[in-house]
C-alpha positions as CSV (number, residue, x, y, z in Angstrom):
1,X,-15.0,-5.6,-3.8
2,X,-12.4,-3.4,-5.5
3,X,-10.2,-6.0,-5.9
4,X,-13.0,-8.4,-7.7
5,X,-13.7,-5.5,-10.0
6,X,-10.5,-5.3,-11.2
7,X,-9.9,-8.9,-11.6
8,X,-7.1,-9.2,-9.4
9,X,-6.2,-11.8,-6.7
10,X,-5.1,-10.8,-3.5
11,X,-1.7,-12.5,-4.6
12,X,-1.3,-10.1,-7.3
13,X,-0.7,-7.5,-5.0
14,X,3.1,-6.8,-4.0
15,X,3.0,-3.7,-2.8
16,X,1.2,-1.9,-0.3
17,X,1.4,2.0,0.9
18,X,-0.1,3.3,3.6
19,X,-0.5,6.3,5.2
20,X,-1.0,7.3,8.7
21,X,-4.1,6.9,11.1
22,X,-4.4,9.2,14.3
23,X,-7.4,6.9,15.7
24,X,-5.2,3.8,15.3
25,X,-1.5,4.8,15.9
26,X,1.0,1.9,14.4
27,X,4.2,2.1,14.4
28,X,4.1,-0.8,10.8
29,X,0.3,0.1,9.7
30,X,1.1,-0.9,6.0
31,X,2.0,-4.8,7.2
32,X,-0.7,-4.7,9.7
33,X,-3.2,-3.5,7.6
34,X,-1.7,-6.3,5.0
35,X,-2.0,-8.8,7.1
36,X,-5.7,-7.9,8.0
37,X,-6.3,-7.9,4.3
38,X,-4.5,-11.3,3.9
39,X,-2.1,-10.2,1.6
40,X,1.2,-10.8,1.3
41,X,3.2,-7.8,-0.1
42,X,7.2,-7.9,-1.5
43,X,7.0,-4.2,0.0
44,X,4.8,-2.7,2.7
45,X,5.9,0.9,3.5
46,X,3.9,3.1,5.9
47,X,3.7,7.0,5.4
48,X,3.2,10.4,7.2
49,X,3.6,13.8,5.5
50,X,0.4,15.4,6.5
51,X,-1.6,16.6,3.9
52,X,0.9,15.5,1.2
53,X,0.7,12.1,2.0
54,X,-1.7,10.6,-0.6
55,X,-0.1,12.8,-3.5
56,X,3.8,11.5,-2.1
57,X,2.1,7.7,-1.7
58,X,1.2,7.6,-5.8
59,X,4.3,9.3,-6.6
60,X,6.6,6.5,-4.3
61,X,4.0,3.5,-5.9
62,X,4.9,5.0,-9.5
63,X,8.3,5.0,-8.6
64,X,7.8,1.3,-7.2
65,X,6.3,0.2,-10.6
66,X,8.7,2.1,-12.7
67,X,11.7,0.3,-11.0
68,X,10.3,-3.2,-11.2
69,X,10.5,-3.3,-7.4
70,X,6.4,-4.0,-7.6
71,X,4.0,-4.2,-10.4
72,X,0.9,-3.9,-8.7
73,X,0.5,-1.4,-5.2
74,X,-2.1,-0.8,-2.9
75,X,-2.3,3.0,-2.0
76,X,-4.4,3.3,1.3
């Protein structure tokens, strides 16, 4: 639904960032999570800095964008 809202394909997404889940331990929960969303990120990075993570995830997806390493990035 989000992504229909914003008029994006799943294809437009090339980054993803996600952070940590204690009721679903992964060791690569940003490419699994990916792959359950059929997407197909350039990047996938998974996160833990407890309750910093979402603030450090924006930071890292501005720093992403800024670089040209990704133009569009999931935060999860």
């Amino acid at each position: 639904a989000a992504l229909a809202q914003s008029g994006l394909r799943r294809a437009d997404i090339d980054g993803v960032l996600c952070g940590y889940a204690t009721t679903f331990p992964h060791l690569m929960l940003a490419t699994l999570l990916s792959e359950k969303l059929g997407l197909d990120p350039h990047y996938a990075h998974g996160m833990q800095m407890g309750g910093a993570t979402g603030a450090a995830m924006v930071m890292l997806a501005r720093e992403l964008v800024r670089a040209g390493r990704c133009r569009r990035v999931l935060v999860v």
